[in-house]
N, C-alpha and C positions, 0 to 999 in steps of 0.2 A: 502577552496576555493569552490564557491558554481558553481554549473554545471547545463548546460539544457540537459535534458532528450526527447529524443524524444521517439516515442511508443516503436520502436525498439531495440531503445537504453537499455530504461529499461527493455524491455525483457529480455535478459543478466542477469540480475541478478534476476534470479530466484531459483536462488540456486545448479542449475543441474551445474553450473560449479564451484569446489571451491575455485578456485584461484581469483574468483572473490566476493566484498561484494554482499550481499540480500537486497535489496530495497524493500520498496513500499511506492507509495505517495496514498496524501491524499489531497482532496481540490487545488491539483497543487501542492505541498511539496511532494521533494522525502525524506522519510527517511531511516537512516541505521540501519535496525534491524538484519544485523551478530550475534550480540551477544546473539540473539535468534533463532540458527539454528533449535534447538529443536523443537521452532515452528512456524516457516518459511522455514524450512528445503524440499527437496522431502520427499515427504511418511507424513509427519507432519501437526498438524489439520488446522495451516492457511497457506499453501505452495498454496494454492489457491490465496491466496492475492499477492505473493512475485512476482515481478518483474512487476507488473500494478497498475496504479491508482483502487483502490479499493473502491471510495469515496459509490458509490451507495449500494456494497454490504453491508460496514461495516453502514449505514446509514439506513438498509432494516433488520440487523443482519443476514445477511444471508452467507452461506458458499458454494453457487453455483454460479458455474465459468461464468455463462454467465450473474450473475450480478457484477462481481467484472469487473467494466467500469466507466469511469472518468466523465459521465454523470450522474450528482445524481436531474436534474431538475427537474424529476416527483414525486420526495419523497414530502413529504406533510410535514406538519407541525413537527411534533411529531419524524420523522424519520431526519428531518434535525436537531433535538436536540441531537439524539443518535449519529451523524454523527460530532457535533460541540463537542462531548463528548469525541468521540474514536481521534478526532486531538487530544483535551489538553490532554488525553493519553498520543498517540504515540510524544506527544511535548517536555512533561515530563519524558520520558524515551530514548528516541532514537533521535541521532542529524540528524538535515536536512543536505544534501549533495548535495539538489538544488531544480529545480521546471521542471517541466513539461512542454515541446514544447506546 
């Protein structure tokens, strides 16, 4: 069953609770990457991404929190590829469980 997400909503799963799965969308797809607590986890190297659209950081390659934001408009050419890269990625590995308010 596929879900809307709102910002809030996907807060929540950031990992800090773990009765709940770890998301993170991408391009407006939320995906379920649980089965990579390791690294999506708190304390873990992309626990930055978990529980927000990520679109701009993962399109930037970058691992700071104030670019992991669902606006990736200003990426330019070159960074909107890496960012069309990390979807078919996270597309091919981890199932969507909805899209983004």
């Amino acid at each position: 069953m596929s879900s809307t997400f709102t910002h809030d909503e996907l807060a929540k799963h950031d990992g800090t609770d773990a009765s709940l799965p770890i998301y993170v969308a991408i391009k407006g797809s939320v995906f379920d990457v649980s089965t990579k607590k390791e690294m999506y986890g708190p304390g873990a190297g992309y626990h930055c991404f978990a529980g927000k659209d990520a679109s701009k950081a993962l399109g930037k390659s970058s691992l700071k929190p104030e670019d992991c934001v669902a606006d990736y408009s200003d990426l330019d050419e070159k960074e909107r590829k890496t960012l069309d890269d990390w979807f078919i990625f996270f597309e091919k590995r981890y199932p969507i469980v909805g899209k983004t308010a």
